[in-house]
N, CA, C and O atoms as CSV, one atom per row, in Angstrom:
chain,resi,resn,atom,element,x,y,z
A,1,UNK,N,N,153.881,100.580,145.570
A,1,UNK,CA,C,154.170,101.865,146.184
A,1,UNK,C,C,155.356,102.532,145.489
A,1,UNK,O,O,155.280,103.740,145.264
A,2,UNK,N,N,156.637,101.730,145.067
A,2,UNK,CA,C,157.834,102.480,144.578
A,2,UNK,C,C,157.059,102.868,142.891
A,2,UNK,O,O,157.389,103.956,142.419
A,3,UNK,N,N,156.355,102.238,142.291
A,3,UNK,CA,C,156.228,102.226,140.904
A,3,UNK,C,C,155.386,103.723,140.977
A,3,UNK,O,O,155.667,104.627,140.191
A,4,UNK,N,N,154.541,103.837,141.805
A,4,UNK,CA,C,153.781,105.125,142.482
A,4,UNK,C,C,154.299,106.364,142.742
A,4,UNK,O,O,153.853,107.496,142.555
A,5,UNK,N,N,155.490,105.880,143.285
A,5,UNK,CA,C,156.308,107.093,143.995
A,5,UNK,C,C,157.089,107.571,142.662
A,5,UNK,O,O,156.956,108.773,142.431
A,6,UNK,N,N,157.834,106.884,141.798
A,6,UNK,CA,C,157.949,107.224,140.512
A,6,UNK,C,C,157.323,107.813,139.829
A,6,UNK,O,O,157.849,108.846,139.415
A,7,UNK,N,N,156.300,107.587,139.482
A,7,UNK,CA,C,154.923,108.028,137.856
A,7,UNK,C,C,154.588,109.508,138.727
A,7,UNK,O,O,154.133,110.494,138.147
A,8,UNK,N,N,154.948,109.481,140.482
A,8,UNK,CA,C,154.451,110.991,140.454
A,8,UNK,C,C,155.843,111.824,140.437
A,8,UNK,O,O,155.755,112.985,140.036
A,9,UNK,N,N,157.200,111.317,140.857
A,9,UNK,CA,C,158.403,111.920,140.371
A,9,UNK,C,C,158.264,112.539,138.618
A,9,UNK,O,O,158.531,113.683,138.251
A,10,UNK,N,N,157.883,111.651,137.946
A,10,UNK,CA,C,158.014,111.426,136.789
A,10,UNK,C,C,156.537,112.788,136.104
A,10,UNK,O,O,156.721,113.268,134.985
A,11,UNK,N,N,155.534,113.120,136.737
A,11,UNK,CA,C,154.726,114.217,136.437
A,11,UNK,C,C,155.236,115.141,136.840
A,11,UNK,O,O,154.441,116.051,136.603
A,12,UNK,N,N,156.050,115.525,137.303
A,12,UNK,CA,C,156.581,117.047,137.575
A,12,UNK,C,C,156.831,117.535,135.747
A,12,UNK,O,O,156.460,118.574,135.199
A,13,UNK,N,N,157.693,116.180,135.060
A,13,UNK,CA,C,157.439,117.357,133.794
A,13,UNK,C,C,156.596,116.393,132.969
A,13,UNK,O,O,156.830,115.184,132.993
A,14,UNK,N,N,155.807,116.820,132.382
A,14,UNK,CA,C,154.713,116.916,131.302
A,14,UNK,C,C,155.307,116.437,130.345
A,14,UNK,O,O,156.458,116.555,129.924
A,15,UNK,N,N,153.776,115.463,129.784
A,15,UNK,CA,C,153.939,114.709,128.347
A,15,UNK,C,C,154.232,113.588,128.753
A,15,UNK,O,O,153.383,112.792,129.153
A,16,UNK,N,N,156.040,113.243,128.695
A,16,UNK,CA,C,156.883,112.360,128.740
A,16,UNK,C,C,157.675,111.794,129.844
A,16,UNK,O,O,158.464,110.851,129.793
A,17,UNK,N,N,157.263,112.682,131.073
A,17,UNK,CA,C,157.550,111.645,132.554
A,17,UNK,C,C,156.894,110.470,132.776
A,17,UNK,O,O,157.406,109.357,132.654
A,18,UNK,N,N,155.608,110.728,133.146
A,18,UNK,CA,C,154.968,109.512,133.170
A,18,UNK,C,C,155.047,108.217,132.616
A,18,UNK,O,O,155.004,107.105,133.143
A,19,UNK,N,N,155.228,108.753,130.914
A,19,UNK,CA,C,155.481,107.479,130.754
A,19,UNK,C,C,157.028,107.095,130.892
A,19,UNK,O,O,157.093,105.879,131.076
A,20,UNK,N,N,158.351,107.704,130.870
A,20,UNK,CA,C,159.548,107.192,131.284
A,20,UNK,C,C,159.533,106.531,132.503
A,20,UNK,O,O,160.239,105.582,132.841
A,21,UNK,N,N,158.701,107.090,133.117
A,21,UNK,CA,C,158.432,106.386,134.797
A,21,UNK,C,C,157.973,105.037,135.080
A,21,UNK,O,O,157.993,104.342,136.096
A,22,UNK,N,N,157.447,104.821,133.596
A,22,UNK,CA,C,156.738,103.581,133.801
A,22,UNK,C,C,157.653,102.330,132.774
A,22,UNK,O,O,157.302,101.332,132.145
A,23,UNK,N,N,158.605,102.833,132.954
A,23,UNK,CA,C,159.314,101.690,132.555
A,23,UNK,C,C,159.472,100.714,133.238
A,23,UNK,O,O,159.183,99.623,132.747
A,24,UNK,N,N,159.994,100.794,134.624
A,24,UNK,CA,C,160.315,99.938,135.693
A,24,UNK,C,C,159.152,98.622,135.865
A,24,UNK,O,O,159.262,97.456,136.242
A,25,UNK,N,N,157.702,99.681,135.256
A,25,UNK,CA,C,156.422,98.543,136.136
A,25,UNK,C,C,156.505,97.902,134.824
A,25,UNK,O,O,156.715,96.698,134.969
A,26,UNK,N,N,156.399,98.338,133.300
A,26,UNK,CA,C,156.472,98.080,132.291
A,26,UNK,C,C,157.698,96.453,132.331
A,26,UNK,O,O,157.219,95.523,131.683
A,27,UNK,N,N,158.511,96.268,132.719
A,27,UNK,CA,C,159.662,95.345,132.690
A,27,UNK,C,C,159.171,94.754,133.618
A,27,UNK,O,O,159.372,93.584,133.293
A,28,UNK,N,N,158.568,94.733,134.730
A,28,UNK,CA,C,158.117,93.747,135.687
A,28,UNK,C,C,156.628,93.073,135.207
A,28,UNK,O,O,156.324,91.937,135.569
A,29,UNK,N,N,156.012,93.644,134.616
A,29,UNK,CA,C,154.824,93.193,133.741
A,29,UNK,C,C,155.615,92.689,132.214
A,29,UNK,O,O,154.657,92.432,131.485
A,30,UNK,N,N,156.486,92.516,131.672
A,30,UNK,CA,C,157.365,91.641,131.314
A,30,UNK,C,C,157.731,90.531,131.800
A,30,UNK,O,O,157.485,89.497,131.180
A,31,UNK,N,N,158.329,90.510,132.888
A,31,UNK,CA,C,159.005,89.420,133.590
A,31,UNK,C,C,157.811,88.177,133.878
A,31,UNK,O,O,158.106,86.988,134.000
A,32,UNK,N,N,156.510,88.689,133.951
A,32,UNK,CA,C,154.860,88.125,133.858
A,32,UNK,C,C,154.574,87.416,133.041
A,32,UNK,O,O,153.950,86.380,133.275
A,33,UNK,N,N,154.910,87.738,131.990
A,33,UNK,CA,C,154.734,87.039,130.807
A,33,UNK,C,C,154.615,88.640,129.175
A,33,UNK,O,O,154.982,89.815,129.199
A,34,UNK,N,N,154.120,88.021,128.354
A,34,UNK,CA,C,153.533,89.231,127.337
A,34,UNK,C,C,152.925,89.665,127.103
A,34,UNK,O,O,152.965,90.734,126.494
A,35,UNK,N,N,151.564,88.783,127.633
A,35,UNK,CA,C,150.041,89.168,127.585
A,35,UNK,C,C,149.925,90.502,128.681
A,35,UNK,O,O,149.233,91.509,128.531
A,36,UNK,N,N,150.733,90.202,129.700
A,36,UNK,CA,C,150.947,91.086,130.787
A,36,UNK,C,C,151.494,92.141,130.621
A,36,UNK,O,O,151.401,93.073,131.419
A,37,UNK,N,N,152.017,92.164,129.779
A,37,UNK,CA,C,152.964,93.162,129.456
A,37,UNK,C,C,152.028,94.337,128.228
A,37,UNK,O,O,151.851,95.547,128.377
A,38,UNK,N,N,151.547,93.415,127.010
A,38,UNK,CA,C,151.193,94.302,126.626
A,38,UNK,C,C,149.635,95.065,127.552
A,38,UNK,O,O,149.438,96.280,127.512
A,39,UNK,N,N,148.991,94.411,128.070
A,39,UNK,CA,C,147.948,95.029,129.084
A,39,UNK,C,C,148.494,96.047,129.793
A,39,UNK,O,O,147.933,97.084,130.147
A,40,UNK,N,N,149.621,95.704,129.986
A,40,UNK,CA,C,150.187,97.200,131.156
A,40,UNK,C,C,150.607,98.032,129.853
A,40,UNK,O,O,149.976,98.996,129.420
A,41,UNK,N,N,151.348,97.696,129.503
A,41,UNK,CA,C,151.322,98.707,128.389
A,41,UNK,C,C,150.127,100.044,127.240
A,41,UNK,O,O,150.229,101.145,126.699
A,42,UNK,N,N,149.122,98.951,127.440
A,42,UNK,CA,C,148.021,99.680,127.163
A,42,UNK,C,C,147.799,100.479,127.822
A,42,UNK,O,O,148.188,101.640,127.698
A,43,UNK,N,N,146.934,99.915,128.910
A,43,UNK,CA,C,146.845,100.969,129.710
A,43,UNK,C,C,147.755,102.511,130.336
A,43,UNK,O,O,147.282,103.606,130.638
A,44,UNK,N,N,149.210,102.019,130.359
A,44,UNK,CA,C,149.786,103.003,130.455
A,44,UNK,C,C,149.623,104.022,129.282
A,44,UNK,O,O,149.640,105.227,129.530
A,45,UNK,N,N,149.473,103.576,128.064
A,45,UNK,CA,C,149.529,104.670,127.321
A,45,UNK,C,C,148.033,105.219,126.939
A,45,UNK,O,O,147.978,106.386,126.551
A,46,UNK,N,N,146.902,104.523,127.013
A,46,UNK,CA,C,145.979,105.310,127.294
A,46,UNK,C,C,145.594,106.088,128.619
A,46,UNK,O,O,144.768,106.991,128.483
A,47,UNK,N,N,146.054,105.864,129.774
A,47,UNK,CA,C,145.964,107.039,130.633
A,47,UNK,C,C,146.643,108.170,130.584
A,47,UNK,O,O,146.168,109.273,130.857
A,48,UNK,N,N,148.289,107.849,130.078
A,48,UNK,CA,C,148.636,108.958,129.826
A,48,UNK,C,C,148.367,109.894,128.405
A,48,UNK,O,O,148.783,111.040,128.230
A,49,UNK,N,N,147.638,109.162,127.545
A,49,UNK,CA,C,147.339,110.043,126.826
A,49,UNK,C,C,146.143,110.807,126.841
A,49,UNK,O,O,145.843,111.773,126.139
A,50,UNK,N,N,145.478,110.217,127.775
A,50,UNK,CA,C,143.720,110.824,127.878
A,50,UNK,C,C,144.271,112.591,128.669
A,50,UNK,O,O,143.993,113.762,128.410
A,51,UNK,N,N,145.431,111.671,130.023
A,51,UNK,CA,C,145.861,112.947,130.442
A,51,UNK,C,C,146.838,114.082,130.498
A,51,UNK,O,O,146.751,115.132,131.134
A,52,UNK,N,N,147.664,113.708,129.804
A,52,UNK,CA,C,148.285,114.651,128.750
A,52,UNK,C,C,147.725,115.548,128.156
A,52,UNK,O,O,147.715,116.738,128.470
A,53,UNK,N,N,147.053,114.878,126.956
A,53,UNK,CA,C,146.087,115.795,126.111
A,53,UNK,C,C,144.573,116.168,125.820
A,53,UNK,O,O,144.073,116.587,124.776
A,54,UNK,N,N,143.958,115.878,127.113
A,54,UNK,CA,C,142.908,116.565,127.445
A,54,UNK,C,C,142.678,117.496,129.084
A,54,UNK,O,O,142.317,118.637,129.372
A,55,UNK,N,N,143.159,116.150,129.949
A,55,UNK,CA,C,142.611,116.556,131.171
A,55,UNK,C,C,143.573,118.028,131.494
A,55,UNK,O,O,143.231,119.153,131.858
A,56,UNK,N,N,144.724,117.510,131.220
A,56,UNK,CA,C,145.952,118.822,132.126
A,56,UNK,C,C,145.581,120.040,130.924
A,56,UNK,O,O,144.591,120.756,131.072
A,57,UNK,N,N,146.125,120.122,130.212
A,57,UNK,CA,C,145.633,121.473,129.330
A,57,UNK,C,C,144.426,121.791,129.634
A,57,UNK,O,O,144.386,122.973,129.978
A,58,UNK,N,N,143.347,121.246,129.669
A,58,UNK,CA,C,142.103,121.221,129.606
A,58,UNK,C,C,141.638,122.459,131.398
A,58,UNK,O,O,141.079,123.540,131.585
A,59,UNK,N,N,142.341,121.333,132.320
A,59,UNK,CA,C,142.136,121.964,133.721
A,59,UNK,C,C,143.133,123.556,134.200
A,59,UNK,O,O,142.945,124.488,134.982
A,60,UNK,N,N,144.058,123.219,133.361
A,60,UNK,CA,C,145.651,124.587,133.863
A,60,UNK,C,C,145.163,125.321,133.097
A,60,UNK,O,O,145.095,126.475,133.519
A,61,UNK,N,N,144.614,125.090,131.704
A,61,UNK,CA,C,144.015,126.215,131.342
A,61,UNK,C,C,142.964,127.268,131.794
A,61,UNK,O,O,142.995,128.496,131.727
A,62,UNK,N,N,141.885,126.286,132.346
A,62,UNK,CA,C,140.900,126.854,132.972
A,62,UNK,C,C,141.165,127.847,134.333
A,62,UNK,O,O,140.497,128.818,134.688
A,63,UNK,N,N,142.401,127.246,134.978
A,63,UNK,CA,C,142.931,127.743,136.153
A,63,UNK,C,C,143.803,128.665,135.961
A,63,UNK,O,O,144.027,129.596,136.734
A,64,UNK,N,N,144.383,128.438,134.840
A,64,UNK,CA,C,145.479,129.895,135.110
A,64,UNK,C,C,144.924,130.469,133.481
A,64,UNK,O,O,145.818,130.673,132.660
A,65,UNK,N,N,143.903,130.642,133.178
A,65,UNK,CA,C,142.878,131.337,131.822
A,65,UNK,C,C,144.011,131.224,130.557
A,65,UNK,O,O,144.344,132.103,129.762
A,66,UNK,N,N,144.348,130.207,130.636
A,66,UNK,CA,C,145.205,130.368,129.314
A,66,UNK,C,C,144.622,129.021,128.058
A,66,UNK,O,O,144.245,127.921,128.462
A,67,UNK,N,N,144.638,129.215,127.266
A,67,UNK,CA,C,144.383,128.283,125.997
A,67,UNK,C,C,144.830,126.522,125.783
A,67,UNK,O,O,145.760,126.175,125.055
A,68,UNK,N,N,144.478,126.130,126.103
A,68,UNK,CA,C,145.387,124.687,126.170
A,68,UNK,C,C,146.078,124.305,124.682
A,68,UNK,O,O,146.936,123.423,124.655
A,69,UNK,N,N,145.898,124.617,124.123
A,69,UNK,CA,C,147.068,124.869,122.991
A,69,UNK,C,C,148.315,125.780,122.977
A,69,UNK,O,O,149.311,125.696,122.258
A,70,UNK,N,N,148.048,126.584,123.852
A,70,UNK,CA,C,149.285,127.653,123.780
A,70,UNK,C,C,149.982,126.740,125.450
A,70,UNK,O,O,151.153,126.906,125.790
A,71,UNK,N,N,149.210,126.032,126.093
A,71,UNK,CA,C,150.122,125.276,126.932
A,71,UNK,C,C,150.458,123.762,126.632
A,71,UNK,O,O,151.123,123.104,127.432
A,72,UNK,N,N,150.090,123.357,125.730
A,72,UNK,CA,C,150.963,122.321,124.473
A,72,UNK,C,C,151.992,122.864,123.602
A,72,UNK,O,O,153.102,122.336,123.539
A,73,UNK,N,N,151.665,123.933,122.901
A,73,UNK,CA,C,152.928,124.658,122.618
A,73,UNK,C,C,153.634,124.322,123.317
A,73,UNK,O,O,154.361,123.329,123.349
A,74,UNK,N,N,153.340,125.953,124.610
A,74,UNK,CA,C,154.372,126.096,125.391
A,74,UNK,C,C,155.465,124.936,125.924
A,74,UNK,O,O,156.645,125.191,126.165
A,75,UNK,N,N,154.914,123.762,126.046
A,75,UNK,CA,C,155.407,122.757,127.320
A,75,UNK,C,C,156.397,122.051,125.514
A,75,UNK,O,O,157.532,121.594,125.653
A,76,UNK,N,N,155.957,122.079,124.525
A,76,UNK,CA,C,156.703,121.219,123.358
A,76,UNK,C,C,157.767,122.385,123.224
A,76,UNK,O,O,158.909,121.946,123.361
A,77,UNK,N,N,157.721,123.456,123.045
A,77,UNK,CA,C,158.856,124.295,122.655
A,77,UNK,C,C,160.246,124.698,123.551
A,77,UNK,O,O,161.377,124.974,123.151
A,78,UNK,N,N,159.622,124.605,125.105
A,78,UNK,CA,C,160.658,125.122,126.108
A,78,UNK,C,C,160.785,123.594,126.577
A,78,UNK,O,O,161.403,123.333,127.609
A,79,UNK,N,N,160.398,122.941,126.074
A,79,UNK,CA,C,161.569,121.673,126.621
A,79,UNK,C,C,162.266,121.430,125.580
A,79,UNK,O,O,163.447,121.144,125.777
A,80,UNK,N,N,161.798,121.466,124.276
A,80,UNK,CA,C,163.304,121.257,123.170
A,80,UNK,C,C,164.080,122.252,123.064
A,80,UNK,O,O,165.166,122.181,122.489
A,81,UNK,N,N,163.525,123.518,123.714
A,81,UNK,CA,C,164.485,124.683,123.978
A,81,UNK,C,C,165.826,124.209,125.305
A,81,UNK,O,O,167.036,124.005,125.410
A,82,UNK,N,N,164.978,124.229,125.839
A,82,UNK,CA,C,165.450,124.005,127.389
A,82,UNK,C,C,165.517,122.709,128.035
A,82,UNK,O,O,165.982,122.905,129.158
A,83,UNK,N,N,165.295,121.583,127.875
A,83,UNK,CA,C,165.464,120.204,128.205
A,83,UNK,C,C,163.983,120.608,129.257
A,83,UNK,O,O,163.068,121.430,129.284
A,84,UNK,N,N,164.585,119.192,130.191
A,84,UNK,CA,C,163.790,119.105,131.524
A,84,UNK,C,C,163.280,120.209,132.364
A,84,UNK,O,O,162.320,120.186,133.135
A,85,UNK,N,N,163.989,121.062,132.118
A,85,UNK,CA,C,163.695,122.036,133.274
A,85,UNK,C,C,162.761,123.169,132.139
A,85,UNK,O,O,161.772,123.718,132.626
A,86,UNK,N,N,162.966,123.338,131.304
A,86,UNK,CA,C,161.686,124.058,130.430
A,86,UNK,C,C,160.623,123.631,130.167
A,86,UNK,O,O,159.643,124.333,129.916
A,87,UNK,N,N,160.654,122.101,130.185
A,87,UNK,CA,C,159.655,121.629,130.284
A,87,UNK,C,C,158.676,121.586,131.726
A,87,UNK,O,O,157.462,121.790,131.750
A,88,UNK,N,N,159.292,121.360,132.554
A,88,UNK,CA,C,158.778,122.084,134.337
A,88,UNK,C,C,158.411,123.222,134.341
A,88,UNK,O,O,157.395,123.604,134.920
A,89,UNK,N,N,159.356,124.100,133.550
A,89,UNK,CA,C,158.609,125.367,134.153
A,89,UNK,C,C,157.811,126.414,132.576
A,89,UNK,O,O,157.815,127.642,132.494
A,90,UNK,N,N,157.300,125.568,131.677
A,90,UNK,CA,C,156.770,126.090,131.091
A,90,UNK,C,C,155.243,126.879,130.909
A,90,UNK,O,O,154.851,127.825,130.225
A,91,UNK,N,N,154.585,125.922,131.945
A,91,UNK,CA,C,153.368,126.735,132.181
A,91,UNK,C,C,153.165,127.612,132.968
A,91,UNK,O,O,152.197,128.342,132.757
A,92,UNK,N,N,153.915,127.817,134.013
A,92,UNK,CA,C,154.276,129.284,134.657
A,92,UNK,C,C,154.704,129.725,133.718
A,92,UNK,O,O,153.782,130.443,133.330
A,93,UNK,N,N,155.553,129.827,132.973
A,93,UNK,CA,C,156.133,130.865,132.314
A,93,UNK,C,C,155.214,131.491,131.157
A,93,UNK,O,O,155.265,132.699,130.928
A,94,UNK,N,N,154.507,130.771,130.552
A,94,UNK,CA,C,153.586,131.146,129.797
A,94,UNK,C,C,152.314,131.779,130.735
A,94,UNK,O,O,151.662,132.571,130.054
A,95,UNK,N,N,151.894,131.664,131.852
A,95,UNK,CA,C,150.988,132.386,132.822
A,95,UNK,C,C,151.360,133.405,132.958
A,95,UNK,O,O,150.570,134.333,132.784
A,96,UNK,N,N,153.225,133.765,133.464
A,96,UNK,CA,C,154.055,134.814,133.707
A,96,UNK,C,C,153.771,135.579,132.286
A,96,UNK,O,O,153.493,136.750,132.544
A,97,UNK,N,N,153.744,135.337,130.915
A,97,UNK,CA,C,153.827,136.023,129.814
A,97,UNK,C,C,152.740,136.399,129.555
A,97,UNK,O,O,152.751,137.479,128.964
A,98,UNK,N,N,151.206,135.741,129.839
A,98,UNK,CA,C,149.771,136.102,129.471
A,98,UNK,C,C,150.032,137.318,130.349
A,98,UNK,O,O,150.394,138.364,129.811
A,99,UNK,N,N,149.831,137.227,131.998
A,99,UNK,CA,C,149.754,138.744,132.802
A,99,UNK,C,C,150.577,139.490,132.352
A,99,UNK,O,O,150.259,140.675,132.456
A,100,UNK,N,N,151.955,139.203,131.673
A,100,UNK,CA,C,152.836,140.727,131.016
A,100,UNK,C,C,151.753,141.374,130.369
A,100,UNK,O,O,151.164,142.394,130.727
A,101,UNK,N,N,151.512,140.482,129.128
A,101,UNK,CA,C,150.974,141.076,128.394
A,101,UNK,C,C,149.090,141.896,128.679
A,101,UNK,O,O,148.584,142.869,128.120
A,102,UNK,N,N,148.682,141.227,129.456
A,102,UNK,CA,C,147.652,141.756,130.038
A,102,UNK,C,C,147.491,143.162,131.135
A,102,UNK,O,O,146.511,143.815,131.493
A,103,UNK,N,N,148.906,143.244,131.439
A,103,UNK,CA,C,149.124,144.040,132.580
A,103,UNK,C,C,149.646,145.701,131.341
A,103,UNK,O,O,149.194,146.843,131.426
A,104,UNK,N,N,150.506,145.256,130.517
A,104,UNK,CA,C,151.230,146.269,130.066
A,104,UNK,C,C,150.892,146.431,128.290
A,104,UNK,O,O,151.561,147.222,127.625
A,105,UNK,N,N,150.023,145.764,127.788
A,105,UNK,CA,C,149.713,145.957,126.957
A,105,UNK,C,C,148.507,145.810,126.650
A,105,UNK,O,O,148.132,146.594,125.779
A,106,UNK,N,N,147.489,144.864,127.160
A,106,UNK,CA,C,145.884,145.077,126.585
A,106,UNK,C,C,145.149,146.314,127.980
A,106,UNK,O,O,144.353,147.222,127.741
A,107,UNK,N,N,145.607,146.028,129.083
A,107,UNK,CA,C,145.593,147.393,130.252
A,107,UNK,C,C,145.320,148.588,129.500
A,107,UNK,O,O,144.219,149.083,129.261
A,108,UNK,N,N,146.654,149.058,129.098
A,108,UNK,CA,C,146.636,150.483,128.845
A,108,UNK,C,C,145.702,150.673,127.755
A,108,UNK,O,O,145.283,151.831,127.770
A,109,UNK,N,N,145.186,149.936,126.756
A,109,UNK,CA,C,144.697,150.244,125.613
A,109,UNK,C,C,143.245,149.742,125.315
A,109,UNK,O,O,142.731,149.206,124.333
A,110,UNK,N,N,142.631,150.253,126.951
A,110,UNK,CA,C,141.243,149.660,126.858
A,110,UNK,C,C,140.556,151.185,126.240
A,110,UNK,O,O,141.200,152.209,126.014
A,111,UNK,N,N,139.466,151.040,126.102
A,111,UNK,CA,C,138.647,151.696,124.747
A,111,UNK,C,C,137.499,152.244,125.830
A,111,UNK,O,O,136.929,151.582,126.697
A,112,UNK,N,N,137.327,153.739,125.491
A,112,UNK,CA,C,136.344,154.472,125.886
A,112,UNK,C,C,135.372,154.319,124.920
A,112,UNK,O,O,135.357,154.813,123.793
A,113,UNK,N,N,134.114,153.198,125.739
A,113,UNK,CA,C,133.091,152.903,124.342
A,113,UNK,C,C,132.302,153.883,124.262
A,113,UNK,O,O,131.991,154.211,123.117
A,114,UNK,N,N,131.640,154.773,125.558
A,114,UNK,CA,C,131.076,155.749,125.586
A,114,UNK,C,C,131.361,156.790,124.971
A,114,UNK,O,O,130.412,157.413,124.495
A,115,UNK,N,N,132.828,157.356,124.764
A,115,UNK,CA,C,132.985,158.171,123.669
A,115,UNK,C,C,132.907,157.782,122.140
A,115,UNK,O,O,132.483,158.400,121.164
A,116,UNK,N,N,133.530,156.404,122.305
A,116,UNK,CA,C,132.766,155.933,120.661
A,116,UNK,C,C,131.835,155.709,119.892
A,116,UNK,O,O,131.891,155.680,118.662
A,117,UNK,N,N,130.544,155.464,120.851
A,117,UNK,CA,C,129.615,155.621,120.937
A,117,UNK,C,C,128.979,157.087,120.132
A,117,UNK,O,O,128.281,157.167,119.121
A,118,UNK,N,N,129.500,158.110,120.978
A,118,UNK,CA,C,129.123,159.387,120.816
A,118,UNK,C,C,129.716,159.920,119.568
A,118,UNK,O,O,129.141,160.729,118.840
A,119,UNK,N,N,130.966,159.396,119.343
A,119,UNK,CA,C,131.336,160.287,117.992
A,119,UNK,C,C,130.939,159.192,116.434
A,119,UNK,O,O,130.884,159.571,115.264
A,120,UNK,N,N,130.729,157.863,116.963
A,120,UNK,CA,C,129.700,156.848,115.975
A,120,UNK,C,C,128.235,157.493,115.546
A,120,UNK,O,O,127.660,157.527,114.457
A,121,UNK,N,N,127.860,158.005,116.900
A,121,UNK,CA,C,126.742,158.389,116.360
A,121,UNK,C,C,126.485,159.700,115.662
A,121,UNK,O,O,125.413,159.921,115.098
A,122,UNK,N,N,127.686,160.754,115.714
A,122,UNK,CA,C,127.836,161.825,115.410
A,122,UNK,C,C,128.190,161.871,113.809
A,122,UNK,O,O,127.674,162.624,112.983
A,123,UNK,N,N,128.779,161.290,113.674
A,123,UNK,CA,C,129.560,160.497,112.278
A,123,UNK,C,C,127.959,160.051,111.101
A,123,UNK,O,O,127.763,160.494,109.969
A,124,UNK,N,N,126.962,158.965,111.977
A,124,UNK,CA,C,126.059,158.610,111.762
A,124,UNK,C,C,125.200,159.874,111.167
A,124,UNK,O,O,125.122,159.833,109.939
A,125,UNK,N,N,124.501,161.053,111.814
A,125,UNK,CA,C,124.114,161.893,111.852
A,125,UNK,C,C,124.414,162.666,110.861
A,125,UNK,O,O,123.529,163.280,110.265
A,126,UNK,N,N,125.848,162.769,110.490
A,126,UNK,CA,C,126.545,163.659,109.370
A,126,UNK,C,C,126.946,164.973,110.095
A,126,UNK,O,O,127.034,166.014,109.445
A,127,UNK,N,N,127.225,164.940,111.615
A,127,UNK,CA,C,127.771,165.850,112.093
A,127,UNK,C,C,129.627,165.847,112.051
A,127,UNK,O,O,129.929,164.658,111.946
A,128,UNK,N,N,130.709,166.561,112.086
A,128,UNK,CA,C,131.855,166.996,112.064
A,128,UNK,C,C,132.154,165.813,113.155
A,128,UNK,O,O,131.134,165.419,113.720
A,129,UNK,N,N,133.189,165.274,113.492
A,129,UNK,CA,C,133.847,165.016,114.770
A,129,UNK,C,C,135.246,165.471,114.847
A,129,UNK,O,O,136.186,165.211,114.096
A,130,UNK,N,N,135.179,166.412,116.205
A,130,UNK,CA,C,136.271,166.983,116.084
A,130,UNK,C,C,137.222,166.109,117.014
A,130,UNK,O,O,136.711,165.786,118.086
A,131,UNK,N,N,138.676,165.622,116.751
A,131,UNK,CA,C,139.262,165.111,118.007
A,131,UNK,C,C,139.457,165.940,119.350
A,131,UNK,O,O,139.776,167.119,119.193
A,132,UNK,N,N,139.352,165.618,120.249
A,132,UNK,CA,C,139.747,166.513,121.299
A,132,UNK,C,C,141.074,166.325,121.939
A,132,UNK,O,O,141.805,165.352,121.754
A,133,UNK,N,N,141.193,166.816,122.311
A,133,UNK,CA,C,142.411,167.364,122.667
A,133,UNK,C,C,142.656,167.440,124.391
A,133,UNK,O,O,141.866,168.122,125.045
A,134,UNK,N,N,143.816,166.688,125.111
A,134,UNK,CA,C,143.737,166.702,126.375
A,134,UNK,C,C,144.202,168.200,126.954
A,134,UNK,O,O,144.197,168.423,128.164
């Protein structure tokens, strides 16, 4: 239960909690012997790597529509920026930066296809297109 209550202390930040967390069970699967040790060891590092770098990018991406590479970035850059706490709050912050940019820059500059359409085909034709004017 305490080794438990740890590894989920230890996921609040990404990558590299989990496994710091698992030091404690890591040294008591020591104290077992080595065979024991390296078995826990395995396993610790293939779960956390399956979920590290597939499942969590894989799912936060899907959920908050962002790229799971730009939230590997994100989570590698604002924690060597920022320690622990950039590393916590890096995938909000990169969610917070997709809607900026979605809100105030791909927003305003959506495309009247219907008029492009019309002056494509005008163009096509070998007719003039004149710009208009609001």
């Amino acid at each position: 239960m305490l080794f438990g209550t740890l590894t989920f202390v230890g996921a609040l930040v990404p990558t590299v909690g989990p496994v710091i967390m698992a030091l404690p069970a890591l040294f008591v699967a020591l104290s077992m012997g080595v065979t024991k040790f390296l078995l826990a060891l395995a396993c610790v590092l293939f779960v956390q790597q399956v979920e590290s770098t597939l499942l969590v990018p894989f799912v936060l991406g899907r959920e908050m529509r962002l790229n799971p590479a730009i939230i590997l970035f994100s989570t590698l850059t604002m924690g060597s920026i920022f320690g622990i706490a950039g590393a916590m709050l890096s995938v909000p912050t990169a969610a917070f930066v997709r809607i900026l940019v979605d809100e105030f820059y791909l927003r305003p500059r959506q495309l009247n296809y219907a008029a492009l359409d019309r002056d494509a085909t005008a163009l096509v034709e070998g007719r003039d297109v004149a710009p208009k004017r609001p």
